[in-house]
C-alpha positions as CSV (number, residue, x, y, z in Angstrom):
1,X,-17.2,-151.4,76.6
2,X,-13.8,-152.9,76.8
3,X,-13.9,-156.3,78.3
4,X,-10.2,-157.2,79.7
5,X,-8.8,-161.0,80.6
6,X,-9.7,-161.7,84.7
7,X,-5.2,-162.4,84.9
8,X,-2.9,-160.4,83.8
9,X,-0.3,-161.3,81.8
10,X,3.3,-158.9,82.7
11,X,5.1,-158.0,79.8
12,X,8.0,-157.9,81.5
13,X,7.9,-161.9,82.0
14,X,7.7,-162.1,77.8
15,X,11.0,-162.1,76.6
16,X,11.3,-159.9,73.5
17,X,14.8,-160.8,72.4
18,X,14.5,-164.7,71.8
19,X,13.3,-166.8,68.9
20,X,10.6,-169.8,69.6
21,X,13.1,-172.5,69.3
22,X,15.2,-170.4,72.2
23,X,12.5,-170.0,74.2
24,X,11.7,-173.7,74.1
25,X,14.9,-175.0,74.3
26,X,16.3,-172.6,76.7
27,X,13.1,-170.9,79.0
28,X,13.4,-171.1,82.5
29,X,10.5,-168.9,82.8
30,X,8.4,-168.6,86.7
31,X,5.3,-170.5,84.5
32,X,7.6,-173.5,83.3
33,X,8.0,-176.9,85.2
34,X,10.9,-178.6,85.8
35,X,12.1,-181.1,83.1
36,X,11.2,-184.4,84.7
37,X,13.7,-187.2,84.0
38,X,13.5,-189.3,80.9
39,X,10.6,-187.5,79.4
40,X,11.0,-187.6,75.3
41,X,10.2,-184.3,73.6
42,X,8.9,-186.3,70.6
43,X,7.5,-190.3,69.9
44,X,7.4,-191.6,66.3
45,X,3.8,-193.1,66.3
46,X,4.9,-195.9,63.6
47,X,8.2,-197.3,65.1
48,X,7.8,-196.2,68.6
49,X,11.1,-194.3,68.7
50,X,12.0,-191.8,71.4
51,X,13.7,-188.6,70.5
52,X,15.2,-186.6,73.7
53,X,16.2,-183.0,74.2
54,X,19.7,-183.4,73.6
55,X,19.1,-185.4,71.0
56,X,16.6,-182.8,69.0
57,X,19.0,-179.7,70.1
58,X,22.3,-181.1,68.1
59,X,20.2,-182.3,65.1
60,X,18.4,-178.4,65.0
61,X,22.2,-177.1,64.9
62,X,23.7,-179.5,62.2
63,X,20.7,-179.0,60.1
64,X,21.1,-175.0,60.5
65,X,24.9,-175.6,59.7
66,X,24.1,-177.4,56.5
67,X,21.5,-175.2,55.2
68,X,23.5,-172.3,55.7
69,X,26.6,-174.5,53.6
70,X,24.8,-175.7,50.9
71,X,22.2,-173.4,50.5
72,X,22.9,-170.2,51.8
73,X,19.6,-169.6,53.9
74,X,19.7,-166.6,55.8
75,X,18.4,-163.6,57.1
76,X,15.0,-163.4,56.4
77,X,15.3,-166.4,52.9
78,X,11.4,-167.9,53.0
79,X,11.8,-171.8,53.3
80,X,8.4,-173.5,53.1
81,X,7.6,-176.9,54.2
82,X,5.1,-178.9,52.8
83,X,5.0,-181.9,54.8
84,X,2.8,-183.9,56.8
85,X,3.8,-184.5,60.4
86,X,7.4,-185.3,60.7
87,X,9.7,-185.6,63.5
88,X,11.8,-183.6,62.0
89,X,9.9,-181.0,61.0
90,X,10.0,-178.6,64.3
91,X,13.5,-179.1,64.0
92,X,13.4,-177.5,60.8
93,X,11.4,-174.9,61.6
94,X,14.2,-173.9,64.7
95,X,17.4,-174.7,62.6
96,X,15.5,-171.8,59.7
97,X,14.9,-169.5,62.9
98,X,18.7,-170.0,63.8
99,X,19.9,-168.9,60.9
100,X,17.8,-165.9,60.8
101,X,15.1,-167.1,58.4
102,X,11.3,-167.7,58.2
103,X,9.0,-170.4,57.8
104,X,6.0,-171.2,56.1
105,X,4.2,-174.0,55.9
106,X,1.4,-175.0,53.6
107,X,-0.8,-177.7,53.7
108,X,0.2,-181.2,52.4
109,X,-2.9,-181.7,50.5
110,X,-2.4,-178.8,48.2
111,X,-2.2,-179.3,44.8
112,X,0.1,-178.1,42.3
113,X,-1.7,-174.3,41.6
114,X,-2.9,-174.3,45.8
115,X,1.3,-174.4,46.7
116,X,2.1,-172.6,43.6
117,X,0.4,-169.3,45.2
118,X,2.0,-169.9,48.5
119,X,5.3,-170.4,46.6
120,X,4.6,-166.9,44.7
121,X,3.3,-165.2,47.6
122,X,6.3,-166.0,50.3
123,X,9.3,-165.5,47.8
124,X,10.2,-169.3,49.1
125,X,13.8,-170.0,48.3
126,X,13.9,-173.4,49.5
127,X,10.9,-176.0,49.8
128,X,11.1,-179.5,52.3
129,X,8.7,-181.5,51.1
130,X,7.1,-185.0,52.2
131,X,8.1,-187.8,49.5
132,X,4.9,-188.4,49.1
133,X,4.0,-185.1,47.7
134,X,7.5,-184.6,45.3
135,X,5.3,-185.1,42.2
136,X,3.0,-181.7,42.9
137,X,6.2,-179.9,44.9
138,X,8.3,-180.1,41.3
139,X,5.3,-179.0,39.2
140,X,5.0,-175.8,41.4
141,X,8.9,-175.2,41.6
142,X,8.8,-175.5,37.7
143,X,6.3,-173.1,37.0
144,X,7.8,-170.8,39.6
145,X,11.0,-171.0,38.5
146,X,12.7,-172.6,41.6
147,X,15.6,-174.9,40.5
148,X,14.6,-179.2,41.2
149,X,17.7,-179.2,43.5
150,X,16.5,-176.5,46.2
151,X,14.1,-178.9,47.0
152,X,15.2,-181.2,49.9
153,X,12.9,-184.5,51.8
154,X,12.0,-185.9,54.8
155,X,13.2,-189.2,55.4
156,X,10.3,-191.8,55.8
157,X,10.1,-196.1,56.0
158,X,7.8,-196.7,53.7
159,X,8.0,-194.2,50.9
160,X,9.0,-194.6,47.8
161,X,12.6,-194.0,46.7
162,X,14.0,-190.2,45.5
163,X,16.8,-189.4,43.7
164,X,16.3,-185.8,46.4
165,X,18.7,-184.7,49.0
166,X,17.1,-185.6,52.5
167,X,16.9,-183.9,55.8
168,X,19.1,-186.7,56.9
169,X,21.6,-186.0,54.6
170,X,21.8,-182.6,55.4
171,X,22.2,-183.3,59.2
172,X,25.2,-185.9,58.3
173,X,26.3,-183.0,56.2
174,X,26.5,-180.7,58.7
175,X,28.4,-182.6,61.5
176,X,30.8,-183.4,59.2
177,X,31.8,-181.0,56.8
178,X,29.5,-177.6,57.1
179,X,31.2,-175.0,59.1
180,X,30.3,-173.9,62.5
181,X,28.2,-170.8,62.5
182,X,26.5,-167.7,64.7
183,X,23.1,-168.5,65.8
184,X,21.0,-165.2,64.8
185,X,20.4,-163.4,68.0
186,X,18.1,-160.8,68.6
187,X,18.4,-157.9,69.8
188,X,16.2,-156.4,73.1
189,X,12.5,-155.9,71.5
190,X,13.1,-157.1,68.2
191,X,11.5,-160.3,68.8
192,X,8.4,-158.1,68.4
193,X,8.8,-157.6,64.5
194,X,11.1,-160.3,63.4
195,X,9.3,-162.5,61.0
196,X,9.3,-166.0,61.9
197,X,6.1,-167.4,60.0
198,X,4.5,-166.4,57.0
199,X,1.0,-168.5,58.3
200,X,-2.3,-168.5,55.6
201,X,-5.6,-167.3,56.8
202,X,-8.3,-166.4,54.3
203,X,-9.2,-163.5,56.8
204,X,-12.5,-162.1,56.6
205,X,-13.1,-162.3,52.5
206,X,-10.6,-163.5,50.0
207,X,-8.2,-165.5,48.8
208,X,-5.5,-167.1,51.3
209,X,-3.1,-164.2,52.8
210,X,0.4,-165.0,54.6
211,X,0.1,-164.1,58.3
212,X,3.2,-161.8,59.2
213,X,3.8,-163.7,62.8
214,X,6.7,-161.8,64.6
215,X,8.8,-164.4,66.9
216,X,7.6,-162.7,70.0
217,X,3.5,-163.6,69.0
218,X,3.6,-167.9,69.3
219,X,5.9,-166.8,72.9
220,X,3.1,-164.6,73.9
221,X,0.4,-166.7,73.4
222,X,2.2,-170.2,74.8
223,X,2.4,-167.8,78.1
224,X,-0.8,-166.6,77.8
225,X,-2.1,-170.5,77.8
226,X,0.2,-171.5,80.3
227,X,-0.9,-169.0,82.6
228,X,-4.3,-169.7,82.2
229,X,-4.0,-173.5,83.1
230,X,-1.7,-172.6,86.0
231,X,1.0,-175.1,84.5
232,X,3.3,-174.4,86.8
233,X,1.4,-174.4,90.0
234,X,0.4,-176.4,92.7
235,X,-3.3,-175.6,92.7
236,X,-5.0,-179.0,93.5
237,X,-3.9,-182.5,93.7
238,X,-1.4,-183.9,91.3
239,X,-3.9,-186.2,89.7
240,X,-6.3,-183.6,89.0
241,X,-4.0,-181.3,86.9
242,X,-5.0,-180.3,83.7
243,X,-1.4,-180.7,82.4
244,X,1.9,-182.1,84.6
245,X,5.2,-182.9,83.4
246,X,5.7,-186.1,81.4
247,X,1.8,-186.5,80.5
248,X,1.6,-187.6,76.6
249,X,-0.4,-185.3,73.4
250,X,-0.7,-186.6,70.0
251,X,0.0,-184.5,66.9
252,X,-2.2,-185.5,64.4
253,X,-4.5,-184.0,61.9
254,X,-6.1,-182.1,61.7
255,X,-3.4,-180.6,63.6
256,X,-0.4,-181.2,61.4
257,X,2.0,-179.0,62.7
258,X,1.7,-176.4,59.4
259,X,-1.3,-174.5,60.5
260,X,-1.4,-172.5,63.8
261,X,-3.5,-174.3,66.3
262,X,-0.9,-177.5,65.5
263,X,1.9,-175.3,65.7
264,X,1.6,-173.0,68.6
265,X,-0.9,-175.3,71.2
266,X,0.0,-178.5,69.6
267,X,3.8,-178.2,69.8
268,X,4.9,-175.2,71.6
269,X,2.9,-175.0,74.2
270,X,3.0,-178.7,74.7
271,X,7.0,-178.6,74.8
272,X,6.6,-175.8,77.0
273,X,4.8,-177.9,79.4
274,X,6.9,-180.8,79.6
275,X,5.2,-183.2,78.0
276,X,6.0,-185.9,75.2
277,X,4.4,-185.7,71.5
278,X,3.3,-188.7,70.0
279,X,4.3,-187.3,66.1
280,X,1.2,-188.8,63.7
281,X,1.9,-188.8,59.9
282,X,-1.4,-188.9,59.0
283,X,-5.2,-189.3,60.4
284,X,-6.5,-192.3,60.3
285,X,-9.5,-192.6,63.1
286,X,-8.6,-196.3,64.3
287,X,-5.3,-196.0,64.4
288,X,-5.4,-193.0,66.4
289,X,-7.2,-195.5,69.1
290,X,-4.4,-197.9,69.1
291,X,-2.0,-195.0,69.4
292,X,-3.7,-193.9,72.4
293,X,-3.3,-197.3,74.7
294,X,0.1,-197.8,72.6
295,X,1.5,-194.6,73.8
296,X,-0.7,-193.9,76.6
297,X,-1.8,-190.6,74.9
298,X,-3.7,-188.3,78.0
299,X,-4.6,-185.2,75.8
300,X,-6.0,-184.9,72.2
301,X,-6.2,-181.9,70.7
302,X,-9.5,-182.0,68.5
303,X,-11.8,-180.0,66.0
304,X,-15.7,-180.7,65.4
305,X,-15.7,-183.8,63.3
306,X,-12.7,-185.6,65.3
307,X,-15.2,-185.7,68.2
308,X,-17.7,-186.9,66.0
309,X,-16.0,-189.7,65.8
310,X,-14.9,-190.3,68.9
311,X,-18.7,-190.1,70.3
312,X,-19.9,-192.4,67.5
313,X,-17.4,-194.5,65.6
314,X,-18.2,-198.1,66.7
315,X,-14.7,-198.8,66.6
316,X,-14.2,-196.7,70.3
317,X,-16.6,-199.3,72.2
318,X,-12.8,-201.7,71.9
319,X,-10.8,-199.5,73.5
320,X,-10.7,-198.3,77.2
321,X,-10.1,-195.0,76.1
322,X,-11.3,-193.1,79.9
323,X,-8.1,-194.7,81.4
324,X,-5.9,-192.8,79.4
325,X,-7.5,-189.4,78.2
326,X,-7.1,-186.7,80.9
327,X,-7.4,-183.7,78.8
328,X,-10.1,-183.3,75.7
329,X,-9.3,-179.7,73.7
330,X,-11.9,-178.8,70.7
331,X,-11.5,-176.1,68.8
332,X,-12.3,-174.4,64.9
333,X,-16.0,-174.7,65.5
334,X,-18.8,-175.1,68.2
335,X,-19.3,-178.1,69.8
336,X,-23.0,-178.8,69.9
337,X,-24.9,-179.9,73.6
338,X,-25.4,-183.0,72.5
339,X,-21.9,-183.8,71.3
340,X,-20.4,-182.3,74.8
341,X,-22.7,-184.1,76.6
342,X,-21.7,-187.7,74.7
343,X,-18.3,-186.7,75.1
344,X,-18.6,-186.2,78.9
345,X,-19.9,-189.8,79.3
346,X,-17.3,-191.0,77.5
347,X,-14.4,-190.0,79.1
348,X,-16.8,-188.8,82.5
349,X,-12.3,-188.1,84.6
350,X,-11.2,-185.6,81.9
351,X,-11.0,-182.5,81.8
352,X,-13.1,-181.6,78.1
353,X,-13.9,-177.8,76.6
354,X,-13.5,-175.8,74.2
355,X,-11.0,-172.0,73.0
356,X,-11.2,-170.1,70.4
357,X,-8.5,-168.4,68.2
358,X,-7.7,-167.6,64.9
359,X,-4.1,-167.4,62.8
360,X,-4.4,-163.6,62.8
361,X,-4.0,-163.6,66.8
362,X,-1.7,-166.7,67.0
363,X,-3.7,-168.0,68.1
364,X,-5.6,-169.0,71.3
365,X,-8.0,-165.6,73.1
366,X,-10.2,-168.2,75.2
367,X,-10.3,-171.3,76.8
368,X,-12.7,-173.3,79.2
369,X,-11.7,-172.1,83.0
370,X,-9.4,-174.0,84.6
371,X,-11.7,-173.5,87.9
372,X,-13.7,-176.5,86.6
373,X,-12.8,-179.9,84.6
374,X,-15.9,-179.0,81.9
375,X,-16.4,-176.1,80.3
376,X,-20.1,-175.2,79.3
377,X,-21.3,-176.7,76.8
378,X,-22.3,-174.0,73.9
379,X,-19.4,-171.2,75.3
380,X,-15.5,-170.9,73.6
381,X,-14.6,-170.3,77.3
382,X,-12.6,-167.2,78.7
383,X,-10.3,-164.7,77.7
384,X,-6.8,-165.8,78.7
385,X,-4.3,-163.6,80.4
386,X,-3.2,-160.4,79.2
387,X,-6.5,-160.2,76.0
388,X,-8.8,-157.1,75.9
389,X,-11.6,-157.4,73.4
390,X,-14.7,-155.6,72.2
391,X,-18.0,-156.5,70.9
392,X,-19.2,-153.7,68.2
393,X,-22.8,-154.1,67.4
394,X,-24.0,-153.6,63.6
395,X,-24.3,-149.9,64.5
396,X,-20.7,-149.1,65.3
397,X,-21.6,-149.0,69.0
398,X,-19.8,-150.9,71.9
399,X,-22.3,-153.8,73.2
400,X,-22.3,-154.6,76.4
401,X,-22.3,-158.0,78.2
402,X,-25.0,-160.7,76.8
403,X,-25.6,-158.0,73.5
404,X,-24.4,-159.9,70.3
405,X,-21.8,-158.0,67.7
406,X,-18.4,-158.6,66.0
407,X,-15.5,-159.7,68.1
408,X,-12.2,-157.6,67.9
409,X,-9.3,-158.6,69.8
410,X,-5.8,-156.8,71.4
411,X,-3.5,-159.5,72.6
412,X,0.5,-159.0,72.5
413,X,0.5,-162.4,70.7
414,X,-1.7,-160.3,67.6
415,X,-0.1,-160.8,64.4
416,X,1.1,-157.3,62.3
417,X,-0.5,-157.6,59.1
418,X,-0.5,-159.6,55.9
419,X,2.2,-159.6,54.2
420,X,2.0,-157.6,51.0
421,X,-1.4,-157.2,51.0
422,X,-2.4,-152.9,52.5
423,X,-5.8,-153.3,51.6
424,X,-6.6,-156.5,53.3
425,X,-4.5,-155.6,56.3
426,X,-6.6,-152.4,56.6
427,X,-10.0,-154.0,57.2
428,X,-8.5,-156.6,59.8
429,X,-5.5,-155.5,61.8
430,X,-6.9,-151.6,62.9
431,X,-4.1,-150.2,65.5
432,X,-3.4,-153.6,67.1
433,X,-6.6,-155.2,67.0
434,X,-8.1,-157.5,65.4
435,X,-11.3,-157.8,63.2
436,X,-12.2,-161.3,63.7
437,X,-15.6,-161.2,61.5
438,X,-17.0,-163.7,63.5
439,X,-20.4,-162.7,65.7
440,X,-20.1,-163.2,69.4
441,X,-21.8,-162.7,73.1
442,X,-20.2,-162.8,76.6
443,X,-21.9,-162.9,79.8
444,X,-21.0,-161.5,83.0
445,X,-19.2,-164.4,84.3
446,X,-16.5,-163.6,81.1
447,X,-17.9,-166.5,79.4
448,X,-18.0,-166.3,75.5
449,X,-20.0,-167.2,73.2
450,X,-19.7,-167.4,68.9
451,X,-23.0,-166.9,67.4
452,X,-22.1,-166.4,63.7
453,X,-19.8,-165.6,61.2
454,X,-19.8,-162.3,59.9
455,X,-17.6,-163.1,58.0
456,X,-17.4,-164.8,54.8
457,X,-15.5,-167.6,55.7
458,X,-16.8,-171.3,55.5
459,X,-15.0,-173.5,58.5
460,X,-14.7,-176.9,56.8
461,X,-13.5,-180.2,59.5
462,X,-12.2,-177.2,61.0
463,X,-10.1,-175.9,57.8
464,X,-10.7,-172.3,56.5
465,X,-12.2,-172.4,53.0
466,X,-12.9,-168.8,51.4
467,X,-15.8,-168.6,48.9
468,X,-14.3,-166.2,46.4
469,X,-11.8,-169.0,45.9
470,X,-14.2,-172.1,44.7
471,X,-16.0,-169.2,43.1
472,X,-13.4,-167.8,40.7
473,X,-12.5,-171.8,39.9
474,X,-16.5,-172.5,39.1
475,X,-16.5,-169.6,37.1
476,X,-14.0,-171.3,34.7
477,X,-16.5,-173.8,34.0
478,X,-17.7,-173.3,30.4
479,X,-21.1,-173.7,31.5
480,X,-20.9,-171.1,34.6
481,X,-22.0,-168.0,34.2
482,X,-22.5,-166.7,37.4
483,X,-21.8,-168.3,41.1
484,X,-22.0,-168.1,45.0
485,X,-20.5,-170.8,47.3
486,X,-22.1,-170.7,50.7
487,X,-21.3,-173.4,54.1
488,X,-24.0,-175.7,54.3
489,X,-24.8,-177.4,57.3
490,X,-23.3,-180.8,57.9
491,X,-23.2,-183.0,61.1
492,X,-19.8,-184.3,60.4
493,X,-17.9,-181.3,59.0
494,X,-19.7,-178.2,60.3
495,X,-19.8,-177.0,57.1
496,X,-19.9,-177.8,53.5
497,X,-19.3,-175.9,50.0
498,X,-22.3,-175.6,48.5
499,X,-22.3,-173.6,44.7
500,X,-25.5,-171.9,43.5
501,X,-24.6,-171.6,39.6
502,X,-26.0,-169.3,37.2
503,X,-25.8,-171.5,34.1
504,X,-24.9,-169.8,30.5
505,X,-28.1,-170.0,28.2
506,X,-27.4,-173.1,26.0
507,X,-26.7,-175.3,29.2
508,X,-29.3,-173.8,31.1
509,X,-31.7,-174.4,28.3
510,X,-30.1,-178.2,27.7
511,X,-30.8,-178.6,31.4
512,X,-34.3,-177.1,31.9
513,X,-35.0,-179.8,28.8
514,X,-33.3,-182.7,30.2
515,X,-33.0,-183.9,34.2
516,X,-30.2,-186.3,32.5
517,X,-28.8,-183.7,31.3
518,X,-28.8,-181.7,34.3
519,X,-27.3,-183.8,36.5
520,X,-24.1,-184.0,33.6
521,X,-23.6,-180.5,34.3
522,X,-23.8,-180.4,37.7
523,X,-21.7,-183.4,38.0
524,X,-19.0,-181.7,35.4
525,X,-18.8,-178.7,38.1
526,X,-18.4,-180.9,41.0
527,X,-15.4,-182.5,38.9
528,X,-14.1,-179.4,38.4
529,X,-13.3,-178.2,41.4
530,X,-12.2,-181.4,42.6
531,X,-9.1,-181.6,40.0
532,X,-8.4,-178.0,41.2
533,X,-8.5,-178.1,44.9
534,X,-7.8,-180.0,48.3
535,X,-10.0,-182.3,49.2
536,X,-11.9,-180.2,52.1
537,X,-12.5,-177.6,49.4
538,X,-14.8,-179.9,46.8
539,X,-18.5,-179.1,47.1
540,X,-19.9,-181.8,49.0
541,X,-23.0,-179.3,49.8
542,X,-23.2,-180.2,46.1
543,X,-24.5,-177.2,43.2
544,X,-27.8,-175.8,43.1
545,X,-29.0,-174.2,40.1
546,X,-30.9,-171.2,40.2
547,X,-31.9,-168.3,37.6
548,X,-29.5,-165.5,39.5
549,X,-27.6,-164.7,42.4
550,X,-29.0,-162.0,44.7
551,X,-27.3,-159.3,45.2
552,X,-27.6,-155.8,46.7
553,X,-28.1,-152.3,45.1
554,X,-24.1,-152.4,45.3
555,X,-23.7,-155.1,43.5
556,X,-22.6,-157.5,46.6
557,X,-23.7,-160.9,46.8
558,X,-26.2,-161.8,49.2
559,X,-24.6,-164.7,50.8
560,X,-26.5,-164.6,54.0
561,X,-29.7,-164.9,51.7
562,X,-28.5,-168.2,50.1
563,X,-26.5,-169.1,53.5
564,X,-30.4,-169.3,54.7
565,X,-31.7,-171.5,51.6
566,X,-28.9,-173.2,52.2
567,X,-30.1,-174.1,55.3
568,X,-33.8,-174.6,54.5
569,X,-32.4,-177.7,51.8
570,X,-30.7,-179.0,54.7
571,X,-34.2,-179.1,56.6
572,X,-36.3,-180.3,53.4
573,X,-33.3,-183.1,52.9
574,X,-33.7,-184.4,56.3
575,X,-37.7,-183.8,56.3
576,X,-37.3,-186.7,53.8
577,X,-34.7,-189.1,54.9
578,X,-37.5,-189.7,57.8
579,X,-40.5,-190.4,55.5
């Protein structure tokens, strides 16, 4: 059976002729507050500084005026940012979108090859990088063939010097010497399929594919979570709302505002609400604390290993955290009982749950009921308004409530494909909906619950890491002859890259001969894949040798069966930890 959202969500309250930045600058939509006065769209963590509307509006234009002047960025020109948080990096997402172009962002950990693909597979024409990470943004320019000088910088205090035109330069550029020019408007319904982000998801299987996210998709679903919430109605007392005009979020990883749960709940939805963003460069656990009584943060926005922390750092015992935190959002991965349960005692005022969502449906389907401060412990929540979904059991049948199978999803904020990529696009986005490859139940109170993944996809600190990846890089270890990566369990992360390796016969037979030697090998391996990927990538499961990879009469790999040994190492490891 079909199971549809308990609200509604009227398409004819979406506008379909407006880009994001419009809608945020300029929605007077029925489920918007009221701007209250003096509230600051955005808060640099470091110096404190405010940045209003007004403010953020003129520097989106001037920036849009002088891209367009120097550059020529247009309709439908790629620019990629690879940035940590920035204040200025929303407004160069809206001044790309003004000019008719697209954004994609990639993740500022990458190294050189990791932004190289992105580079190749988005066409980028112009990249804005972090100073930081010039070194590895040139290297992948080079070998794309993307001149040095169409590769611009965000202004920061304590980086080092650049000889590279900065986003400040560009915005002096453009109020004094870039002409005016027309804001790309669009027309009735083509918000709908004009590209605005080009987002990675490794999907079901594979290597990472650009998201093709249509303007009208991040509008849809900031709707759909303002709906849900009832942000814009007077529902119970003021002090007990879950969001109200002028309360205070945090951007910080692992939300940086490149991948979708940062971009769309993080910022959008948060400007949408009338609320301030404390802007966070980059995660660091303690200073987040400070920045919470500094600021007077009321609502993190969290994934598995951030609440971790929070529950168990003894750092958090210094810091009166429950008289500022109204509003505790986890998503990426189950929360265990045990970690909701620590988390309720901590901060017993706020309201604390879980959602679930994905790049491919930009990007929130559920969310903890707003009937209730705490969601249960276990469940992703409930659909939000205007999301039909349907659970298809191993047989191709429909399941009905409290019957496990895959989760697909309809939602008007659905992605339409990946870009480039037919064959990929086939097995996940079937006549609007959405494969999510991830195994799920709900109940007959509309409560769901993820039991598995289907898919092949590891969920790392929250951070999508595909298999086949780390597999094809192993595999260019001389001594790899065959491999399979799995997710091992791990109380911090969720998940862990663990590599069972097929050795070739000489190193298999030097480390059959030799522990020492062993150990080299593995330790080689491990090395590997650290100087070829981001840090949440490296196999921290470690590498397990064994004499051949299981797979079926089809030649697939068995990766539930080594998924389960995985697990039983896990067991033996902490079988001995107590002894």
């Amino acid at each position: 059976m079909e199971i549809h959202s308990l609200r509604p969500l009227p398409e004819s309250l979406i506008p379909d002729d407006q880009t994001i930045g419009q809608f945020v600058f300029d929605s007077k939509h029925p489920a918007r507050p009221k701007t209250k006065e003096g509230v600051p769209w955005f808060i640099d963590d470091a110096t404190g500084r405010s940045f209003g509307e007004q403010e953020i509006r003129g520097r989106t234009t001037t920036l849009a005026s002088a891209l367009r002047y120097k550059y020529g960025i247009g309709e439908d020109d790629v620019v990629l940012l690879y940035s940590r948080n920035h204040t200025d990096f929303p407004i160069a997402i809206w001044a790309v979108h003004q000019l008719g172009g697209i954004i994609s962002g990639a993740n500022p950990d990458f190294s050189t090859n990791e932004l190289l693909y992105q580079v190749q597979a988005t066409k980028a024409t112009l990249m804005i990088v972090h100073p930081d990470s010039i070194s590895v943004a040139e290297a992948a320019a080079q070998q794309y063939g993307l001149s040095s000088d169409r590769i611009l910088v965000f202004n920061t205090v304590n980086s080092p010097g650049t000889h590279k035109v900065s986003v400040e330069d560009m915005v002096q550029l453009g109020r004094t010497h870039a002409p005016a020019f027309e804001e790309r408007r669009l027309k009735p319904g083509e918000g709908k399929t004009k590209l605005a982000f080009l987002s990675f998801s490794s999907g079901t299987t594979g290597r990472p594919k650009a998201v093709a996210i249509p303007h009208y998709a991040p509008i849809v679903n900031v709707l759909q979570i303002a709906v849900h919430n009832r942000v814009n109605e007077d529902y119970c007392p003021w002090e007990d709302r879950r969001y109200r005009p002028g309360d205070v979020a945090i951007q910080g990883t692992p939300n940086y505002i490149f991948n979708i749960y940062g971009l769309v709940v993080n910022l959008h939805f948060v400007l949408f609400s009338r609320m301030s963003i404390v802007v966070v460069p980059k995660f660091n656990f303690v200073g987040m604390l400070k920045s919470i009584v500094r600021h007077k943060i009321s609502h993190l926005y969290l994934v598995p290993p951030m609440v971790i922390l929070l529950c168990k750092h003894p750092a958090v015992k210094n810091y009166r955290l429950h008289e500022y935190i109204r509003m505790v959002m986890c998503g990426a991965a189950p929360l265990s009982h045990e970690l909701n349960q620590q988390l309720f005692e901590l901060l017993p005022d706020a309201h604390i749950g879980q959602a679930y969502g994905m790049t491919e449906t930009c990007t929130a389907t559920t969310m903890w009921s707003i009937d209730k401060k705490r969601g249960i412990s276990g469940s992703s929540g409930k659909l939000v308004p205007g999301t039909v979904v349907k659970i298809v059991k191993q047989d191709g049948t429909l399941a009905g409530y409290n019957e496990p199978g895959e989760l697909i999803i309809w939602s008007a904020s659905n992605a339409l494909c990946y870009l480039n990529n037919a064959e990929a696009t086939k097995e996940t986005f079937v006549d609007g909906w959405v494969r999510t490859g991830d195994e799920v139940k709900i109940d007959q109170d509309g409560e769901v619950w993820v039991l598995d993944r289907l898919k092949e996809i590891m969920k790392v600190k929250g951070f999508q890491v595909a298999p086949a990846e780390l597999e094809g890089c192993i595999l260019e270890h001389k001594d790899v002859l065959d491999t399979c990566v799995v997710g091992a369990p791990d109380d911090y992360s969720g998940e862990v890259p663990l590599a069972f390796v097929v050795l070739r016969a000489d190193a298999a037979k030097k480390a059959a001969q030799d522990p020492k030697e062993a150990d080299v090998i593995r330790t080689s391996i491990i090395k590997h894949v650290a100087n070829n990927k981001i840090a949440y990538k490296h196999l921290a499961g470690g590498v397990e040798f064994v004499d051949v990879i299981p797979t079926s009469p089809s030649g697939k790999l068995l990766r539930r069966v080594l998924r389960d040994r995985a697990k039983e190492l896990k067991q033996q490891q902490e079988v001995k930890a107590k002894l």
